[in-house]
N, C-alpha and C positions, 0 to 999 in steps of 0.2 A: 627677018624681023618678025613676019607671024609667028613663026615658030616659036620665037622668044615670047610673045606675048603669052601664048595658046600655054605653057610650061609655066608661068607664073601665075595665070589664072586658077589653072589643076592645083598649084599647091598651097592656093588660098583656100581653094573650096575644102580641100582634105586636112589645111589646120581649122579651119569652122567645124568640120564636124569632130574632130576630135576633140574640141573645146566643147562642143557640147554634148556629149560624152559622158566627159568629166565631171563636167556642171551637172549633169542628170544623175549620174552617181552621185555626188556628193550630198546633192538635196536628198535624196533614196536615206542615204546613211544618217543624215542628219535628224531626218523626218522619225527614222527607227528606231533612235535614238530618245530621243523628243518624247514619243511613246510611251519610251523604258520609264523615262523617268518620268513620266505621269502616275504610273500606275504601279504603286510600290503593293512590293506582297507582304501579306501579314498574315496573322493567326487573330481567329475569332472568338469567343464564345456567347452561349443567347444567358439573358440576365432569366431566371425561376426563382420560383415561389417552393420553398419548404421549410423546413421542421428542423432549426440550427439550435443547439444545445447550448446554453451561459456554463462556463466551465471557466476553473482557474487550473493552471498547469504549475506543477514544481517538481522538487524531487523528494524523494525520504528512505529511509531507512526500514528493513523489515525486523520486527524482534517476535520472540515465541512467547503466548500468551502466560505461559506459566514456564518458570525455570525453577530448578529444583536442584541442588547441590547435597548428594548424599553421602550422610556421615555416620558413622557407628557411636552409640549412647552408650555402651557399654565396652569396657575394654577385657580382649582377648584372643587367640589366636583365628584366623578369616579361615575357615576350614573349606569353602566351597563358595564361588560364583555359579549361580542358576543361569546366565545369561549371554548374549553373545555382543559382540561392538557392532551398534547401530540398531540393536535389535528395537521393533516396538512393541512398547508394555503396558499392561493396563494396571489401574488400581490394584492395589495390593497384591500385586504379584510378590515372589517369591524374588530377591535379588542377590542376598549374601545366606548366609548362616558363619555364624563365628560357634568357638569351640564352648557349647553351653554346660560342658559338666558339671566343674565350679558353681555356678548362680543355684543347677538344680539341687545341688548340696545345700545352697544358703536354702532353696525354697522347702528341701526337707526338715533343716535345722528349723526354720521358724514354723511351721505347721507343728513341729514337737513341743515345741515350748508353747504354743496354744493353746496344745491339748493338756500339756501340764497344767500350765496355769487357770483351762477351766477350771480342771479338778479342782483344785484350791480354789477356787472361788466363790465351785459348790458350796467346801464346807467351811468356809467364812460364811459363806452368807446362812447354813444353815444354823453357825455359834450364834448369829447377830438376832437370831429369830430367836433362839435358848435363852440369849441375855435379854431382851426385851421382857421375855416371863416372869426370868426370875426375879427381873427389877423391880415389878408389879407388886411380886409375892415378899420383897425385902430380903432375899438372900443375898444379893450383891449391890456394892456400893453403885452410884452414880456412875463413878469417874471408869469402873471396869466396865458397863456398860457402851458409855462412847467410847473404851479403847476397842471394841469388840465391832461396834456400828464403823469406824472407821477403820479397822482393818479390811470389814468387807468391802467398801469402796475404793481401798487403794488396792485391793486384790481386781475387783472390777476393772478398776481404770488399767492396770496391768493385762489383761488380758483384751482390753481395745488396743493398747500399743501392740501386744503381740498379734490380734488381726492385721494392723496396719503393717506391721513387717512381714507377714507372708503375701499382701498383697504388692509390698513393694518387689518381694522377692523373686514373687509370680510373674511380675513387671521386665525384670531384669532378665530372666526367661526369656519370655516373647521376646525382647529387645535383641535377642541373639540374634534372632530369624530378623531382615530388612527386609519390608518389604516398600513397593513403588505408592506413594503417596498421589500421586496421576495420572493418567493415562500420555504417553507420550513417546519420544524416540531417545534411545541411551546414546550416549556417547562415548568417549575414548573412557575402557578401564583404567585408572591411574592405579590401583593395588592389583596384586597376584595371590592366588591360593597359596596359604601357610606365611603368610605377613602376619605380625606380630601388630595389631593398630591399638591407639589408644580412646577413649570416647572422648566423642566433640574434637577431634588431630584436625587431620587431612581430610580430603575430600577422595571418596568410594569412588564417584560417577555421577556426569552432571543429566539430568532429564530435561530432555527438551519439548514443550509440546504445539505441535506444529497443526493439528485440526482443532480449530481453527488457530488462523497466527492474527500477529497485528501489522497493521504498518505507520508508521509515524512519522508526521511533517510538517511542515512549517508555512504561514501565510502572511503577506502582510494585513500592519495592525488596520489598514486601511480598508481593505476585503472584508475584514471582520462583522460588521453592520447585516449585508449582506446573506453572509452564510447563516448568520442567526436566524435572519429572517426567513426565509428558505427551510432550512432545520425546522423551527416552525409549525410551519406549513406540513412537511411530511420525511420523512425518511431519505438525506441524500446521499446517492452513489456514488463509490469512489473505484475509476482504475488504476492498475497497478503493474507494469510491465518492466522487463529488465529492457538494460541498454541494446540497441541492435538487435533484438528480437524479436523473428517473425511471424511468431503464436499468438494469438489473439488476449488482451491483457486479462487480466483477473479480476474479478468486480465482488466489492465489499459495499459495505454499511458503514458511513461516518458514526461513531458511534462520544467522540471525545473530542471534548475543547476543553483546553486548557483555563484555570484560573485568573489566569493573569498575563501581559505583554514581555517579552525579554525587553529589560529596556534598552538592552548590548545590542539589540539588534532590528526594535520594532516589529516582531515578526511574534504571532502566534502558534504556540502549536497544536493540531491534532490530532484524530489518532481514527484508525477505521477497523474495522473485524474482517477477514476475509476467512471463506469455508477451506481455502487451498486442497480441494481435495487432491488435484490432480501433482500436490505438491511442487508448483512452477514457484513460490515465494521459499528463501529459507532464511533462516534467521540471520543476520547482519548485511542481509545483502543489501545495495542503494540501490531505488530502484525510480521510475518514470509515472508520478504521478498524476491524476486527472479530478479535481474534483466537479462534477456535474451538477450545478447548483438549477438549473431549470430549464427546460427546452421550450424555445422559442417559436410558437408556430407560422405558418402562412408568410414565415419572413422573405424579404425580395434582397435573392442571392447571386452575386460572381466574382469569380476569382480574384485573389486581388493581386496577379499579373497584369492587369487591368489599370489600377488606379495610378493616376501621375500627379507629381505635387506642381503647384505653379506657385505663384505671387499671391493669389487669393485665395490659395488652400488647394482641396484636393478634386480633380476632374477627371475623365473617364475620354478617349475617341469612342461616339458613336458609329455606327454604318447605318446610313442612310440609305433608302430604295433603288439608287442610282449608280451604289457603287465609290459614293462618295461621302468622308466622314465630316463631323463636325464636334468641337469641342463644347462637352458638358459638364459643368459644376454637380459636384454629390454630395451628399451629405449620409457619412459613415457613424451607423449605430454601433456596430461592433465587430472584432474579427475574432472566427471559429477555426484555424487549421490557414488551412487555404484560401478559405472563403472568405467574403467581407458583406456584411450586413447592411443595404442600402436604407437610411431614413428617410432621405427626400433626393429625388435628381433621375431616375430611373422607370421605366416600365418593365412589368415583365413581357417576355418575347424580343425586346431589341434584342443586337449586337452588341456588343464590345468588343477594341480591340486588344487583344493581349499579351501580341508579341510583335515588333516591328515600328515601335511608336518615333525612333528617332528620325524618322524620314517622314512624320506625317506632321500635317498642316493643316487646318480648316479648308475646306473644301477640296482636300487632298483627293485623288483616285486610289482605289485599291485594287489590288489581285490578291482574294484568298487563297493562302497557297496550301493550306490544309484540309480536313473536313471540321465542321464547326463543332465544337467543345461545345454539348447538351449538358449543361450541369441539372437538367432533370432527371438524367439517367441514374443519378448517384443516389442512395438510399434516400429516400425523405423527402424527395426530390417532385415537384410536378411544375406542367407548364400552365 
């Protein structure tokens, strides 16, 4: 009978402890648990003060400040292209010669007849001096006298037309030789040496000229106010980058507003100068524009990963000294990229959180779980 007791009591005490065991585990797990979700990890960055630029973004098209489509004024055989495809040319280069023999025939024909009809002009005009005497003295009637004064002036005027025909013909000369009316870049030959072309036909070669180019684009009519006012003030910047390009954009001179609004579209457009030296713009290409209407200084800047909209607009998670946030109303001057321009709701030096917000609540715990995003580090930037 002891024995039985002694055997039931051992395996009360060995399920006690095992039950509390378990119960001490479970509270362990529970408690580290508990922990976990206290303390949600997130990503921070501190709110700074700097120098955010008022910019409007679009896109536009590049075209070459002077286009030039060359045509032959004279027709006759294309004896010789001076050039090569894509070459570039400056003013008055040398681009065609066509076959000038012909024309220089016409220019010797009329220089002959000039010199004839000086002659003759002379001695018109020397009759015209005879008959004026002898009018005086009464050897000739009146009416032979003006036929004599009017000969010599239709001899005159004759010998103006024939000036004017060897300068035409001297014209038609030069006109053989083309040469480049701009400085610029050729493009595709469309004729071959020994074509046959006719003047004002077809088009030689079109010129393109690319230092400087333009680029051109469009705003709404809304913006407009605005840029005026800015313009202004002083000279504004425009960049200009192609799509996915990793080079740093090209910066011009707003130089063109438009007259007038599309009314198809509401939208104005303008136009900028860029130096392209390094020729990164070429003509028709679309390209990623920036216009830069004022930089804003001393402004109080953070990401705006940051900002979350609620029911009364838009608010920020603070971090608080404790490790723990609290929900702040902001009021948004304006957004530059990535940044968001605080008006009122901010200090500089807080926290913000910027990544992690769905798991946070007013007086939430956090674990940051990165190192904290300085947006004073970034150009313009100070704490």
């Amino acid at each position: 009978m002891k024995k039985k007791i002694i055997i039931v009591a051992t395996m009360a005490v060995g399920l006690c402890c095992i039950l509390a065991s378990c119960s001490s585990k479970a509270q362990e797990a529970n408690g580290s648990n508990g922990d976990k979700e206290k303390a949600v990890p997130v990503t921070v960055a501190t709110v700074v003060s700097k120098a955010v630029p008022i910019e409007i973004t679009t896109f536009g098209t590049v075209q070459a400040q002077s286009s030039v489509q060359i045509k032959a004024e004279v027709s006759g055989n294309l004896t010789r292209v001076h050039f090569r495809k894509g070459q570039y040319i400056k003013t008055g280069d040398l681009l065609f010669t066509i076959d000038p023999r012909s024309y220089k025939a016409a220019l010797d024909q009329a220089k002959a007849n000039l010199m004839r009809d000086r002659a003759l002009e002379e001695n018109y005009l020397l009759n015209a001096e005879r008959s004026k005497e002898l009018l005086r003295k009464g050897f000739i009637s009146q009416s032979d006298n003006d036929k004599a004064q009017t000969d010599a002036k239709a001899m005159s005027a004759s010998v103006r037309a024939d000036e004017a025909a060897v300068i035409n013909a001297r014209l038609q000369v030069e006109h053989c030789s083309i040469r480049s009316p701009i400085n610029g870049k050729m493009g595709d030959l469309l004729v071959s040496e020994g074509t046959l072309i006719k003047a004002n036909d077809v088009t030689l070669v079109t010129i393109n000229q690319i230092h400087p180019i333009e680029v051109f684009f469009s705003i709404p009519q809304a913006d407009l106010p605005s840029v005026r006012t800015y313009m202004a003030q002083e000279k504004l910047k425009v960049r200009a980058s192609l799509p996915k390009d990793s080079r740093p954009p090209e910066e011009g001179d707003l130089f063109f507003i438009d007259n007038a609004v599309d009314k198809s579209t509401g939208t104005v457009k303008l136009g900028a100068l860029f130096k392209n030296t390094q020729e990164a713009l070429w003509p028709g290409q679309f390209v990623n524009v920036t216009l830069v209407l004022a930089v804003k200084n001393d402004a109080i800047v953070m990401p705006t990963g940051a900002l979350q909209s609620g029911r009364d607009g838009k608010f920020v998670f603070v971090v608080k000294p404790d490790k723990t946030v609290e929900v702040r109303p902001v009021t948004i001057d304006m957004t530059a990229g990535m940044e968001a321009v605080i008006q009122q709701g901010l200090q500089i030096g807080e926290l913000v959180v910027t990544d992690g917000h769905l798991r946070l609540a007013p007086g939430a715990k956090i674990e940051i779980k990165a190192d904290v995003k300085d947006n004073a580090k970034t150009p313009g930037g100070r704490s």
